[in-house]
N, C-alpha and C positions, 0 to 999 in steps of 0.2 A: 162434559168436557167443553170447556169456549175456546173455538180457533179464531185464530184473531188473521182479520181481511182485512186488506185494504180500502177504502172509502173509493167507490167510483162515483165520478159526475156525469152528468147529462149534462148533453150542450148547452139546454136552459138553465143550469147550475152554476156548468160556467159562464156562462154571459153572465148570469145573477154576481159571481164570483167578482167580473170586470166591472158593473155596473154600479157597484159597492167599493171599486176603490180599491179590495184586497186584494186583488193578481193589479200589477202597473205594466205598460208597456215595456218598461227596461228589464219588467223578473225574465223577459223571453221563456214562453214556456206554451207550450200548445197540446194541448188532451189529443191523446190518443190512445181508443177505445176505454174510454171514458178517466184515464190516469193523467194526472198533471206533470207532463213532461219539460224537466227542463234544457234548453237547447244549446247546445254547445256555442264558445265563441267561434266566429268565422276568421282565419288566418289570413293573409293578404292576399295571395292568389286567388282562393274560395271569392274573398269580392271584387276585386275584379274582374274575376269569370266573370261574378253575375252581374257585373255593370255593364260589360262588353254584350252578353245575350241580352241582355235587354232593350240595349237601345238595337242591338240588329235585328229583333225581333220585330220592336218599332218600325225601323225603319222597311224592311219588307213588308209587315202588313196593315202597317198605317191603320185606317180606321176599321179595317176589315174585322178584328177583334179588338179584347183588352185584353192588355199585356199589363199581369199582376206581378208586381217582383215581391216574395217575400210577408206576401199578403193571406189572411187565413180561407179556405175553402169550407164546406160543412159534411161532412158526410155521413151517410145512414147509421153507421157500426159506432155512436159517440166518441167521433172524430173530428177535430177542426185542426186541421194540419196549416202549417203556413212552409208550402214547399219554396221553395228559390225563386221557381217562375213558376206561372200559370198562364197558359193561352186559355179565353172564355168567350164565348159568343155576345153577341150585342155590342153595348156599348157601356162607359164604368156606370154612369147613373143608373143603369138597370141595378147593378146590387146596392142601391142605397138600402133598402127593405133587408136583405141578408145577404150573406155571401155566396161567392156559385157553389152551385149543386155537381152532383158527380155529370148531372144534365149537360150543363152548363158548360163543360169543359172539354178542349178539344185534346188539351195537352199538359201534362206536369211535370215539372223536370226539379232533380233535386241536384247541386255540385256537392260530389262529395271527395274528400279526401281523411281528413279523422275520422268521418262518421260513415263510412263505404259499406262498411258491413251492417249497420245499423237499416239505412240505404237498400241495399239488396235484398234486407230479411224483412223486416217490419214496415217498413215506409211499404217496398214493394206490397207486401199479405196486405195491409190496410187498403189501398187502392185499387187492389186488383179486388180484393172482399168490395168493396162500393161500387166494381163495373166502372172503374176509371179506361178508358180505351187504352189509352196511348201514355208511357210513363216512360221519361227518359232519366239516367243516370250520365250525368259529365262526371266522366270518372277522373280527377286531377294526377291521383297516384299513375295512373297507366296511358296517361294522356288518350281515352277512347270514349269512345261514347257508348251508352249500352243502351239498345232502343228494345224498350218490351211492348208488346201490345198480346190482343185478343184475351184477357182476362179469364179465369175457370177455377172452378174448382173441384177439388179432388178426392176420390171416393173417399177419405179421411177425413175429410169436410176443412182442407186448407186451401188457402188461394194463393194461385200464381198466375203466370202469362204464361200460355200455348207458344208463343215466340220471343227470341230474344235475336237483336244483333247487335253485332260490334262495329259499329264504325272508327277510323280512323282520323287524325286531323285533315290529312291532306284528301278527304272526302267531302262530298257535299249530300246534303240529305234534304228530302222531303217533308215538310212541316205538315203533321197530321191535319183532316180537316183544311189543307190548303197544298193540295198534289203541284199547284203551280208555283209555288214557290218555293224555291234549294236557300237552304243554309248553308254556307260555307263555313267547315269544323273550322280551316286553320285560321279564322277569324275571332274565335272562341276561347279558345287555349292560350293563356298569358305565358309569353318565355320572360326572362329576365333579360334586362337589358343591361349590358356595362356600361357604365361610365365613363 
């Protein structure tokens, strides 16, 4: 009897995939655990979130890290996720050679609103599976933030975080790998503005 699989890639597969012309920056699509994912479009709030976190992230840690928006990371489980934002140690020229490592990374944050539960289940397993520390959800639908860290896994052999919390907008939070510096949520969170 032939059961019929689906084709996994290896990151070096996919790179070969990119390198060859066949995946374009515009198919938006990022492997994870070795499947060709394709990534949903971003609605207006989702980018402005992430335009607003980015340059606030900038602007607090200046050269202290690099602040990736929407840029791909590599990770061990034939993963190259490109989350929203990425805090990485050094500086951008360091990843010319590849992209950061699960090492590499102080902090990944994904905004979600269509894709929340996709977010909380899979983004979350894959990251915490790679020993990602610190992994935050801007959750748009509930206006909160959902801050996971200490990574584990479970006599079942799935991964998730020992901790989760919820922050609120009118809170200010701790940026992992940088206890000195607060994020101000309600700086975050896009309201609409009337006309």
């Amino acid at each position: 009897m032939n059961i019929v699989t689906p084709k996994r890639f290896t990151i070096d597969e996919y790179h070969r995939l990119i390198e060859l012309e066949f995946l374009q920056e515009s198919d938006r699509i990022e492997l994870i655990r070795g499947e060709l994912i394709q990534m949903v479009a971003k609605g207006t709030p989702h980018t402005v979130c992430g335009s607003i976190l980015c340059r606030q992230l900038d602007r607090l840690l200046g050269d202290r890290a690099v602040i990736r928006g929407q840029d791909p990371i590599t990770l061990p489980n034939q993963s190259e996720p490109e989350p929203d934002v990425a805090i990485a140690r050094g500086k951008d020229e360091d990843y010319l050679p590849h992209h950061p490592y699960p090492e590499d990374i102080f902090l990944v944050i994904e905004i979600s609103d269509s894709t929340l539960n996709y977010d909380q289940t899979t983004k979350l397993e894959v990251y915490a599976e790679a020993g990602i520390s610190d992994y935050w959800i801007v959750n748009l639908n509930l206006r909160q933030l959902e801050r996971y860290s200490q990574p584990y896994q479970t006599a079942q052999g799935e991964y998730n975080y020992l901790s989760k919390q919820i922050s609120l907008p009118h809170k200010s939070v701790a940026i992992p790998g940088f206890e000195d510096v607060l994020l101000d949520l309600s700086r975050i969170f896009p309201t609409v503005v009337s006309a």
